[in-house]
C-alpha positions as CSV (number, residue, x, y, z in Angstrom):
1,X,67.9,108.9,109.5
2,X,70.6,111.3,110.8
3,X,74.0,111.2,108.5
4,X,77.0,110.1,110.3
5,X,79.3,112.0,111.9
6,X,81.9,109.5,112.5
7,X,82.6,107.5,109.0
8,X,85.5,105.3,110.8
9,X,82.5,103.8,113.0
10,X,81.6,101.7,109.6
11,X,84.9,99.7,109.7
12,X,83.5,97.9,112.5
13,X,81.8,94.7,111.6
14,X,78.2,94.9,112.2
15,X,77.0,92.5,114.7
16,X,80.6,91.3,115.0
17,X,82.2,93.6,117.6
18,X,83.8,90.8,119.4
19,X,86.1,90.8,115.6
20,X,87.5,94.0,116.4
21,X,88.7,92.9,120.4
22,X,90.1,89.7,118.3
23,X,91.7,92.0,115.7
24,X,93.8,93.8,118.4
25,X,94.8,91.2,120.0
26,X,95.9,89.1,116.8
27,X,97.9,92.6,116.0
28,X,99.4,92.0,119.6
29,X,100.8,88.8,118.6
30,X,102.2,89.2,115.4
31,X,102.8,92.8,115.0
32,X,104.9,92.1,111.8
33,X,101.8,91.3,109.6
34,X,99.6,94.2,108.6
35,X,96.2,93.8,108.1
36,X,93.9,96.7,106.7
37,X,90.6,97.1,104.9
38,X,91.0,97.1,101.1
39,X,87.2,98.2,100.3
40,X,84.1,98.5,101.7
41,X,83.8,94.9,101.5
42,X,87.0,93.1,101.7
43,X,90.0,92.8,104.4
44,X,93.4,92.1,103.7
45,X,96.6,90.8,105.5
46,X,100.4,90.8,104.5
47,X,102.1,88.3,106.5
48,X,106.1,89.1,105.7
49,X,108.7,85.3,104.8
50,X,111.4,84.3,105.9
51,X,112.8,84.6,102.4
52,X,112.0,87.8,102.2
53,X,109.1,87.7,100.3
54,X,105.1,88.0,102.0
55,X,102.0,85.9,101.7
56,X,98.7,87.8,101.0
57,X,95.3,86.6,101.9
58,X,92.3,88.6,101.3
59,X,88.9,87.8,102.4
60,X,85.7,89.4,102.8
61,X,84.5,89.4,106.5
62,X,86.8,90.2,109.3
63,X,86.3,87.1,110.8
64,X,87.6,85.0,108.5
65,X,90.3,86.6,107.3
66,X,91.2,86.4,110.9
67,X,90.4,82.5,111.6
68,X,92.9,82.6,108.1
69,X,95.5,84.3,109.7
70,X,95.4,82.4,112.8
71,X,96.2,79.0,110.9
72,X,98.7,80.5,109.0
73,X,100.3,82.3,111.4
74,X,100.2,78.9,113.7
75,X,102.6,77.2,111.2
76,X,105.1,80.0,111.3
């Protein structure tokens, strides 16, 4: 097994590549709400209020944080 030489390949979801075309595009749309990776294993998003404050949702694949976001961002 040869060690990698490019760690920031491993932020792309395995098997899920399609998440990370969705991801940009979603960060298109709604450029106010950050969305990061927290750990190894968990994604989170910061969508800012109206009333100045910001709702938080964490979850553990890409994909669902995502399928998240785009109901809650829907409402907005």
């Amino acid at each position: 097994m040869t060690p990698r030489t490019r760690p920031e390949l491993a932020f792309v979801p395995v098997g899920e590549p399609d998440q990370v075309v969705r991801l940009h595009a979603f960060r298109q749309r709604y450029p106010d709400v950050t969305i990061g990776m927290i750990s190894r294993r968990a994604w989170q998003a910061c969508i800012p209020e109206p009333d100045d404050g910001r709702t938080v949702i964490t979850r553990r694949e890409l994909k669902d944080l995502l399928d998240q976001l785009d109901e809650a961002c829907s409402e907005r």
